[in-house]
ZATOR-299411 format. One line per 10 residues: their letters; for each residue z negated, x, y negated of N, C-alpha, C. Coordinates in Angstrom, 3 decimals. Layout:
N
A) Z,X,Y,Z,X,Y,Z,X,Y | ... $
***
This chain:
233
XXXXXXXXXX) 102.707,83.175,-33.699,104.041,83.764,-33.609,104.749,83.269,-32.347 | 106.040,82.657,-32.878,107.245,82.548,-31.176,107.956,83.718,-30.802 | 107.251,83.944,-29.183,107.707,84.606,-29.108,109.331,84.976,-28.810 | 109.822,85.701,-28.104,111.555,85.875,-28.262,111.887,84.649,-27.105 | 111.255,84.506,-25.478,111.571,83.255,-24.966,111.366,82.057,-25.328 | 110.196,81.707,-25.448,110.036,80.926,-26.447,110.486,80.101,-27.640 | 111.059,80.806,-28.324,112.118,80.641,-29.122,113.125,80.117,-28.763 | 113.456,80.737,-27.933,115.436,80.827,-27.119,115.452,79.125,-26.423 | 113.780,79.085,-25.675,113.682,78.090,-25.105,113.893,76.340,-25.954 | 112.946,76.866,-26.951,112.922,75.522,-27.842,113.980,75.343,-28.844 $
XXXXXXXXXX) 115.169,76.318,-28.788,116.191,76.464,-29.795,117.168,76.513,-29.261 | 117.394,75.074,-28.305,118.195,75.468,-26.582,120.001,74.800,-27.612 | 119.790,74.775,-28.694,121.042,74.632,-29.350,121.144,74.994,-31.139 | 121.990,75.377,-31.745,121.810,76.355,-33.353,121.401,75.056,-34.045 | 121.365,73.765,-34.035,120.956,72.714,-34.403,120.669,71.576,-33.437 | 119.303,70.894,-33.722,118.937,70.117,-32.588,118.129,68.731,-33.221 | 118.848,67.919,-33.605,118.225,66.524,-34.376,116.673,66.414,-33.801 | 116.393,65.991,-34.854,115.070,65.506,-34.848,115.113,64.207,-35.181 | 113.846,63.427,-34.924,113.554,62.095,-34.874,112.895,61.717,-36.222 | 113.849,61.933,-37.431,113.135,62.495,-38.720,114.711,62.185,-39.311 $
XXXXXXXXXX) 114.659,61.050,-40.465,115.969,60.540,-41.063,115.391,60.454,-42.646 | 116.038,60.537,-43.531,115.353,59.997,-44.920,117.075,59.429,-45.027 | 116.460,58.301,-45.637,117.499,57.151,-46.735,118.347,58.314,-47.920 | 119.025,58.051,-47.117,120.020,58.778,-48.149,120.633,57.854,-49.624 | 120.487,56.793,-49.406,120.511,55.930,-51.025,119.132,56.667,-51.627 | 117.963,56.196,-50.660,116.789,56.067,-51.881,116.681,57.489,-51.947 | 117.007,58.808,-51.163,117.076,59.706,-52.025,117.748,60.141,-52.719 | 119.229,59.851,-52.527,120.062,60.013,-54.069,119.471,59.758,-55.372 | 118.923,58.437,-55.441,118.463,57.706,-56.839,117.376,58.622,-57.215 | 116.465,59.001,-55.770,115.365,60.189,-56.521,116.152,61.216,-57.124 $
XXXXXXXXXX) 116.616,62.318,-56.655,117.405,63.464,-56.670,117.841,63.200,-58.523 | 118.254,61.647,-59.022,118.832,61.541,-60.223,117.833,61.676,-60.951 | 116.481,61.052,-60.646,115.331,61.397,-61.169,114.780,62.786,-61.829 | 114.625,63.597,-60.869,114.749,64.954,-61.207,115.371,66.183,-61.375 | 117.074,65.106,-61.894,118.026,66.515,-61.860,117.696,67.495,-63.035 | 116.582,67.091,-63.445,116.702,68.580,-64.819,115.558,69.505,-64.310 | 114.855,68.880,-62.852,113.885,70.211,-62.619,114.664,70.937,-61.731 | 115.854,71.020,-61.630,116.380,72.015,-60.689,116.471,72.860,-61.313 | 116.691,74.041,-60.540,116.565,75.266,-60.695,117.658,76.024,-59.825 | 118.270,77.415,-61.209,118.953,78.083,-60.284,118.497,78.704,-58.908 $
XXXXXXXXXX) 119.194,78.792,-57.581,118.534,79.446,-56.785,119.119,80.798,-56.567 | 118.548,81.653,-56.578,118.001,82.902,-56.522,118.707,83.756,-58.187 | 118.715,85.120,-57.945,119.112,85.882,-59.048,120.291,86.892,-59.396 | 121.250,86.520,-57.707,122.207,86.889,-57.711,123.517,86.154,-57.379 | 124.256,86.489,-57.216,126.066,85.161,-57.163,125.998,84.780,-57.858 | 125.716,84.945,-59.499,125.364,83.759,-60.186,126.710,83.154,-60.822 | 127.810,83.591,-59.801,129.228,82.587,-59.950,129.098,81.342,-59.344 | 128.007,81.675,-58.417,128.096,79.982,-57.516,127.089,79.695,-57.940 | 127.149,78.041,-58.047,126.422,77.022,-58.596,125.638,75.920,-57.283 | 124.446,77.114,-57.209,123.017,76.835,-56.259,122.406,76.596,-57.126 $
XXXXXXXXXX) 121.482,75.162,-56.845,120.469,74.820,-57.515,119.410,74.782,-56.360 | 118.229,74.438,-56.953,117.557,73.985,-55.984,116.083,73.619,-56.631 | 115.490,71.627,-55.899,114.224,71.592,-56.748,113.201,72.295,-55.591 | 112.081,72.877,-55.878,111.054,73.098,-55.347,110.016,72.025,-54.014 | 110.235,72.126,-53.150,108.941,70.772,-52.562,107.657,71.259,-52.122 | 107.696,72.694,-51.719,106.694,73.319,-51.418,106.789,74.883,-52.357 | 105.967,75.152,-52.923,105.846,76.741,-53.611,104.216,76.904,-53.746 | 104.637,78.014,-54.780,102.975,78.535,-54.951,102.024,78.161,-56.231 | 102.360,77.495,-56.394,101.427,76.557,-57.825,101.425,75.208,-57.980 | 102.549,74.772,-56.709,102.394,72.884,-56.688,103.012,72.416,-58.300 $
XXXXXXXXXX) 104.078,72.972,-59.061,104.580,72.554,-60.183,106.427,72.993,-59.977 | 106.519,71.977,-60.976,107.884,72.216,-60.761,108.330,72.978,-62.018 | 107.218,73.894,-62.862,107.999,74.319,-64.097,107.428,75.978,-64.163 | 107.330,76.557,-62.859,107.378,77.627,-62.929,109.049,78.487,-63.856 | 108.914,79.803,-63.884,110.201,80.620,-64.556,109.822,81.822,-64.281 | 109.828,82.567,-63.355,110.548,82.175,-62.560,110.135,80.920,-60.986 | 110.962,80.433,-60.281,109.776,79.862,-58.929,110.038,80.819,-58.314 | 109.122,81.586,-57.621,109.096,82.394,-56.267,110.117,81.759,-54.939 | 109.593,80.456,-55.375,109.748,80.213,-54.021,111.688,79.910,-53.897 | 112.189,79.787,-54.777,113.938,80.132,-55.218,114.633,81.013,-55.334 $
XXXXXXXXXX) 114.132,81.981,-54.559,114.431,83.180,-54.492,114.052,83.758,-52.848 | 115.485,84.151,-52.584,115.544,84.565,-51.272,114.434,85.965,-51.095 | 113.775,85.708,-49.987,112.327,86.619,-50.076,112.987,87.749,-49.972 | 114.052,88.489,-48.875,114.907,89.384,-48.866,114.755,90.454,-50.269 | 115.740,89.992,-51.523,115.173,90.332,-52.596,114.136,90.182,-53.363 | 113.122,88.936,-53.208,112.054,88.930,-53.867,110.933,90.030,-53.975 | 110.993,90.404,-52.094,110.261,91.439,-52.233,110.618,93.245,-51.835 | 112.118,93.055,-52.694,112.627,94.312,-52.799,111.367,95.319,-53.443 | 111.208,96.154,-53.191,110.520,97.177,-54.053,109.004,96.844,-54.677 | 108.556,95.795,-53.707,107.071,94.862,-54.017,106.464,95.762,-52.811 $
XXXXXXXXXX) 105.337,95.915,-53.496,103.810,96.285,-52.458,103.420,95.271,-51.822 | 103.212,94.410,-52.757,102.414,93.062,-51.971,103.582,92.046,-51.983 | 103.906,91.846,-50.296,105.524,90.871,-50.200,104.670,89.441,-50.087 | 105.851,88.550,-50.539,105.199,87.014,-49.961,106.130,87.126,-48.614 | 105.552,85.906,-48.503,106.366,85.658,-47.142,106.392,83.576,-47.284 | 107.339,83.050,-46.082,107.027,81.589,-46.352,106.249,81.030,-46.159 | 104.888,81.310,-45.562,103.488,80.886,-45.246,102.348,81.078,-46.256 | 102.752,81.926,-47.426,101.693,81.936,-48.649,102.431,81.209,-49.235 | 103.370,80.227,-49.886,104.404,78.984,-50.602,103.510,77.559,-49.677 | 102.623,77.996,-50.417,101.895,76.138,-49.591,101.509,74.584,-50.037 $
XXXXXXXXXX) 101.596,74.688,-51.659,101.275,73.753,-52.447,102.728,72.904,-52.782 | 102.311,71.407,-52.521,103.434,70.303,-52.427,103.600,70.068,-54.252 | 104.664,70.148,-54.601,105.218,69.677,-55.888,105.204,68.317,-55.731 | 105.074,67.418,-57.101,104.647,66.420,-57.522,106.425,65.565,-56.852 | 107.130,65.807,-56.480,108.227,65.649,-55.720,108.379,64.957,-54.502 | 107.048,65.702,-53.424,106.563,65.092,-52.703,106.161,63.942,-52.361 | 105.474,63.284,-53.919,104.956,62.172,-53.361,106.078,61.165,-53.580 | 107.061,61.333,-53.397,108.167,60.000,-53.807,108.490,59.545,-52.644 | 108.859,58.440,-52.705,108.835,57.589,-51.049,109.819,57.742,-50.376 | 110.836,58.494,-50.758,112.078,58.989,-50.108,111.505,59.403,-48.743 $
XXXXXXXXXX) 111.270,60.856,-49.512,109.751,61.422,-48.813,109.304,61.482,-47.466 | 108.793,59.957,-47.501,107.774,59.311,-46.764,108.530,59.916,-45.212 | 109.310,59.803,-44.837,110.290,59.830,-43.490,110.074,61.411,-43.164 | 109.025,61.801,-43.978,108.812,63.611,-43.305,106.950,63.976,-43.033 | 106.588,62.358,-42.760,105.251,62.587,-43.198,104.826,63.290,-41.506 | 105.319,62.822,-40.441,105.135,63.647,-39.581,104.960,65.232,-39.300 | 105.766,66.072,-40.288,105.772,67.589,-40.914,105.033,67.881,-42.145 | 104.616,66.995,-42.788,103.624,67.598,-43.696,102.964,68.499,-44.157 | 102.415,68.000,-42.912,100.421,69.147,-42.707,101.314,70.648,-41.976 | 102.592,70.737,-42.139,102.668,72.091,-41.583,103.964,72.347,-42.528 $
XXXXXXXXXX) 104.617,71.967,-43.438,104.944,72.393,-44.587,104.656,73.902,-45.018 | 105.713,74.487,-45.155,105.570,75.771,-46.322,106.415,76.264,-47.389 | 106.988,77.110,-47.344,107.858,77.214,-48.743,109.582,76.713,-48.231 | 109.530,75.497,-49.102,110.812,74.367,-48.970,111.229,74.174,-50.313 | 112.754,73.602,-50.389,113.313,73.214,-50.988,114.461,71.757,-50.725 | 115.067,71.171,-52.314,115.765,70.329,-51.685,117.121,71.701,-52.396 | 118.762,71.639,-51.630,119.225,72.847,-52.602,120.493,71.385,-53.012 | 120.831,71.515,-54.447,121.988,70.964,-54.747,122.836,72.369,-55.302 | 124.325,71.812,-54.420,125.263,72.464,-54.961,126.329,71.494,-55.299 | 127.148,72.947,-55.953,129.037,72.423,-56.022,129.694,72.847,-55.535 $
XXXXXXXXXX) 131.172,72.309,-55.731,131.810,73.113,-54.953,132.538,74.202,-54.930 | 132.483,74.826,-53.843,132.874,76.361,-53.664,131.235,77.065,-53.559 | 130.171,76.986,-54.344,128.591,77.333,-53.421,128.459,77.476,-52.083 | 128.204,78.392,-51.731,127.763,78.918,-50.170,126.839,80.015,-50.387 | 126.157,80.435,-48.859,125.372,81.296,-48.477,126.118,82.093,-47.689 | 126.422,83.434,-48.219,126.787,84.159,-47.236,126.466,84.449,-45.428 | 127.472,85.023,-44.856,126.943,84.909,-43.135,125.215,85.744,-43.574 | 124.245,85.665,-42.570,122.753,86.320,-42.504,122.012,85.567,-41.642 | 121.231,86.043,-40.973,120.466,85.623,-40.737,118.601,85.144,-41.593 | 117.352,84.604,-40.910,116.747,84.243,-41.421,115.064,84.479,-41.131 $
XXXXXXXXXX) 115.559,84.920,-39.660,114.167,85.389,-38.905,114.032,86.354,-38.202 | 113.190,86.472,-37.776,113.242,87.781,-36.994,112.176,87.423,-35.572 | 111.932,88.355,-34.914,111.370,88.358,-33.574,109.962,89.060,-32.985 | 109.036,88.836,-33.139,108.202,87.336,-32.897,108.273,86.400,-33.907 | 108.821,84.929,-33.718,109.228,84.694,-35.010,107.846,83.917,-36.135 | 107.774,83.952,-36.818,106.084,83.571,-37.575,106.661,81.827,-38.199 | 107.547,81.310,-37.976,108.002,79.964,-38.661,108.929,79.116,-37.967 | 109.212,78.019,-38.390,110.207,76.968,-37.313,111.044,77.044,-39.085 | 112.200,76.640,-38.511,113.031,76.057,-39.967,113.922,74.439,-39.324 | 113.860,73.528,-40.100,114.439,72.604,-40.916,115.765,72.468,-41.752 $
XXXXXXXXXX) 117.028,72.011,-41.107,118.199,71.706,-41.894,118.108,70.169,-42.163 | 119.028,70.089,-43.188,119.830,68.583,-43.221,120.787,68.628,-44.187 | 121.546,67.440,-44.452,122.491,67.194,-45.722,122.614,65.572,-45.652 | 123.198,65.405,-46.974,123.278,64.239,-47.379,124.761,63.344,-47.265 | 125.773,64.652,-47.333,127.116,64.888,-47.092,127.517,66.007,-46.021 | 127.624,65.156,-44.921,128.379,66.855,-43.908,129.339,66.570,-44.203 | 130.448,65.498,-45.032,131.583,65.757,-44.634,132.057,67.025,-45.558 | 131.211,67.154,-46.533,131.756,68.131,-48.012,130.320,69.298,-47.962 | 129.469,69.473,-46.857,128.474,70.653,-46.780,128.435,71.060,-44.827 | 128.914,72.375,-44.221,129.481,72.519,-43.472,128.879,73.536,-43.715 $
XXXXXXXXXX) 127.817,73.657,-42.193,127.483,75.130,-41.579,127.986,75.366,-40.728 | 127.998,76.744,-40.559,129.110,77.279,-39.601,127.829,78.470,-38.878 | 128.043,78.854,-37.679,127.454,79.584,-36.484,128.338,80.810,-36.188 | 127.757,82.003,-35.832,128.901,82.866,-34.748,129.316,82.197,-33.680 | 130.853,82.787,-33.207,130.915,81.606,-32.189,130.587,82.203,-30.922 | 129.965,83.196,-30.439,129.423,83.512,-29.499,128.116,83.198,-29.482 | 127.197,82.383,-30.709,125.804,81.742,-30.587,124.620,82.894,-30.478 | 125.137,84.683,-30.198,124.813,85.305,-30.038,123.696,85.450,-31.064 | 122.098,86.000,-30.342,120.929,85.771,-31.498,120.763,87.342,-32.460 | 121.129,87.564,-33.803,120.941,89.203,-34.121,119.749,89.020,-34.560 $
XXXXXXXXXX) 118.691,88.824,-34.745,117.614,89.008,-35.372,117.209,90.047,-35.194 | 116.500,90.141,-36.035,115.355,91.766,-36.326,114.524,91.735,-35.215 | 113.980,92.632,-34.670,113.045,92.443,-32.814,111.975,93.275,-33.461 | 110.670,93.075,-33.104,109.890,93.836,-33.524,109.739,95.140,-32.394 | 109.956,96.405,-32.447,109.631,96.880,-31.234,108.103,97.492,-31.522 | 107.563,97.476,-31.958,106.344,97.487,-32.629,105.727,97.404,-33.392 | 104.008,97.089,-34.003,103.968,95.996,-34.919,104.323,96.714,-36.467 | 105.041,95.306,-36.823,105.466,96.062,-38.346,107.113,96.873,-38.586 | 106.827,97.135,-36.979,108.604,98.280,-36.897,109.570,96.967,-36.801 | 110.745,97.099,-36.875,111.690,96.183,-36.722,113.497,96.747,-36.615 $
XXXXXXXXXX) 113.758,96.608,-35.828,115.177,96.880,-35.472,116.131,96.074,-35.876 | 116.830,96.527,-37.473,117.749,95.869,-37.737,119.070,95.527,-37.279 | 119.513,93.913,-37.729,120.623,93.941,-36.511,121.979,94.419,-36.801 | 123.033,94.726,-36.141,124.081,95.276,-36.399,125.259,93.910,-36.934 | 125.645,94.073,-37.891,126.477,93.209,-38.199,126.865,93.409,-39.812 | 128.115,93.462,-39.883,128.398,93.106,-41.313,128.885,91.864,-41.937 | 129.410,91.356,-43.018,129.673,89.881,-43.724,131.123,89.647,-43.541 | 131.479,90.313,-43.850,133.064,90.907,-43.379,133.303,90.141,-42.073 | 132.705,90.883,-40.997,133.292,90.955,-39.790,132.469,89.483,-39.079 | 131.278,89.296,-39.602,130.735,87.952,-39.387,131.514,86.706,-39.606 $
XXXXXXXXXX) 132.353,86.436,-40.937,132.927,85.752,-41.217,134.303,85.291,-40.568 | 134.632,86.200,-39.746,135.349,85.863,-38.801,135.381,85.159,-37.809 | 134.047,85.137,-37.428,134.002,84.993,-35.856,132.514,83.712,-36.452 | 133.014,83.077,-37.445,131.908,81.468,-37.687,132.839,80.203,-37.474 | 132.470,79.620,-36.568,133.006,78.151,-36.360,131.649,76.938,-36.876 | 132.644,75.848,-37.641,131.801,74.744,-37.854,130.692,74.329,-36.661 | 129.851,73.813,-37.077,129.278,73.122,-36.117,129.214,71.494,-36.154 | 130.023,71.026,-35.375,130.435,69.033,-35.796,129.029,68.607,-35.441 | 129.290,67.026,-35.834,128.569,66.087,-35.522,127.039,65.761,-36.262 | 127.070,66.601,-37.468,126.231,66.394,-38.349,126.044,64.876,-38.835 $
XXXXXXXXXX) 124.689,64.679,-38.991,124.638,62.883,-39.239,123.672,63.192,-40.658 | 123.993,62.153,-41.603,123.697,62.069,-43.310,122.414,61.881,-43.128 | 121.283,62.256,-43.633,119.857,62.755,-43.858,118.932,63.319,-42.861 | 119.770,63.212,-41.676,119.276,63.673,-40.109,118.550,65.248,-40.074 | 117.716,65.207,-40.088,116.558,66.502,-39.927,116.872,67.476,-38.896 | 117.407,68.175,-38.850,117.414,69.403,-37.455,117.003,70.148,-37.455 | 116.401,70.596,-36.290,116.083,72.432,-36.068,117.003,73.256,-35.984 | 116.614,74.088,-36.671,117.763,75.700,-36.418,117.652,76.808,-36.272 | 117.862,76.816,-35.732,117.898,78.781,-35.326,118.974,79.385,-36.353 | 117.882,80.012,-36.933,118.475,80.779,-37.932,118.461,82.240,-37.551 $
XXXXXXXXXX) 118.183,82.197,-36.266,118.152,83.741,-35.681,119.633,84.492,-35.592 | 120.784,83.452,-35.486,122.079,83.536,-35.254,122.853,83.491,-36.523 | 123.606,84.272,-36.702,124.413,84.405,-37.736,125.447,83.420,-38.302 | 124.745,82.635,-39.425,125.063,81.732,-39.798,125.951,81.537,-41.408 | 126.064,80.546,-41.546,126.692,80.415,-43.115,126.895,78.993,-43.777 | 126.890,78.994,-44.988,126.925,77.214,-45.367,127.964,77.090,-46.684 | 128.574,76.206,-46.514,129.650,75.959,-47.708,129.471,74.893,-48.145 | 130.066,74.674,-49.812,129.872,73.419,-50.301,131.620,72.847,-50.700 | 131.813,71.620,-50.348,133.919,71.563,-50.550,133.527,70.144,-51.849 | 132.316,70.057,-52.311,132.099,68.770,-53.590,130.961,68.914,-54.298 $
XXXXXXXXXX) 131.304,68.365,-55.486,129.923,68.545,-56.074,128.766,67.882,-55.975 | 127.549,68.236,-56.406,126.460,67.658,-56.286,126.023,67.177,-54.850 | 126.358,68.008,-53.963,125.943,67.953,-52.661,124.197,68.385,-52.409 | 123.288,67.970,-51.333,122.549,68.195,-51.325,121.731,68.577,-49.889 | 120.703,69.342,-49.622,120.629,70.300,-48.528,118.887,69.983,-48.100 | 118.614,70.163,-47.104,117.272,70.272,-46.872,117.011,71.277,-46.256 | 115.943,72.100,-47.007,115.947,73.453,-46.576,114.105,73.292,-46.665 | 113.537,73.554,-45.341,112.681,73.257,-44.999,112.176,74.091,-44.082 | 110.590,74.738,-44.072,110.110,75.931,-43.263,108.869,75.185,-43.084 | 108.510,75.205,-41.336,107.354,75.132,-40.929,106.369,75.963,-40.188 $
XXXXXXXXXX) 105.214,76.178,-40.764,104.628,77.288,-40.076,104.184,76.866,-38.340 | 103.971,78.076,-37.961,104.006,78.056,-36.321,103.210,76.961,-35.882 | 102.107,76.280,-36.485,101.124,75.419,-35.634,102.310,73.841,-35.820 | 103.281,73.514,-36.512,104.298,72.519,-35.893,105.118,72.411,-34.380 | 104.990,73.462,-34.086,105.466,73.237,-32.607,105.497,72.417,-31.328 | 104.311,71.741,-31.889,103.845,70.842,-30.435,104.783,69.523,-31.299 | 104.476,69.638,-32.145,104.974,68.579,-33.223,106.303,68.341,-32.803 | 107.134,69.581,-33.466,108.725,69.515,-33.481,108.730,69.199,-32.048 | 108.297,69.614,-30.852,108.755,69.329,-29.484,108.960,67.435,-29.738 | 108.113,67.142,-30.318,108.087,65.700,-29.633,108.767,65.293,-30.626 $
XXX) 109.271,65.524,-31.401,110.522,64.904,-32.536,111.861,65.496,-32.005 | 112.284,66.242,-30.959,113.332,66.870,-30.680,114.160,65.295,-29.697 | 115.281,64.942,-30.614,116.115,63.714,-29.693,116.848,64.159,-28.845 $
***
């Protein structure tokens, strides 16, 4: 687990390139490959048009119905006894092995429940956050198009996450969608297949302005750290 400095320390910006690029040709041509294993993502908005293929879940196939792992855990484990979380999503879909790929082999071995997400336009994620405090995971952005997929930050950078004040307890943060959405500015200088870290501790949001845009949504469990340090440009 990171703890809350810790965190703050290695997340010294809401996105922070990594030394981690994939070919954005040779993954387009993949992406055409498997546009029929996408999958809606999650089970609600179903006005917006989120897809998303699987790279990491819990059976290593891409023809689950439902996938767990396409579904925001938030609701997944509404009203569940036994919750997942992104560290039981550990098996690589046959997706993986395509040579696009290859340009993430450094994160691999610490892979957990990932996706690639295609949208259209007008698709977004509402403002939310993604973690909480001690945090149990690193997360992974990218796009293929920033000029037409645009995340946006609070603009005070301010962190709301959930804090544990003891184990299991958690102090939810104060904020509504409403009033979040106000106060999100873009974040420039996004580069086309460029891998970043993010703090998803900060109240964030993502829009799509074209279609068939595409996203890297990527979770690494805590033992990447020494890792991500030395991929941080």
């Amino acid at each position: 687990m990171l703890n809350f400095d810790d965190y703050c320390e290695l997340h010294a910006s809401p996105l922070i390139p990594l030394d981690i690029k994939v070919d954005i040709d040779s993954f387009r041509t993949t992406m055409e490959k498997y546009k029929f294993a996408f999958r809606r993502w999650g089970q609600d908005h179903l006005d917006k048009q989120r897809f998303a293929l699987p790279l990491v879940n819990l059976s290593g196939r891409l023809d689950d119905n439902p996938d767990k792992s396409l579904i925001p855990l938030d609701k997944l484990n509404e009203n569940q006894q036994e919750k997942l979380w992104d560290s039981d999503f550990k098996l690589f879909t046959p997706a993986m092995n395509e040579r696009c790929f290859d340009a993430l082999d450094p994160i691999k071995p610490y892979m957990i429940r990932s996706s690639i997400l295609k949208w259209y336009t007008g698709s977004l994620f509402y403002p939310h956050i993604d973690t909480w405090f001690p945090s149990p995971i690193l997360r992974l952005w990218g796009t293929d198009n920033p000029e037409n997929v645009y995340l946006r930050f609070t603009k005070s950078q301010q962190r709301s996450a959930w804090n544990e004040t003891s184990p299991g307890v958690f102090v939810e943060p104060e904020f509504t969608v409403d009033e979040a959405s106000k106060n999100l500015v873009k974040f420039e200088g996004v580069e086309a297949g460029r891998l970043y870290l993010i703090d998803t501790a900060i109240t964030h949001d993502a829009h799509a302005l074209d279609d068939s845009v595409y996203q890297f949504f990527i979770a690494l469990n805590i033992n990447s750290i020494q890792t991500v340090r030395e991929l941080l440009l």
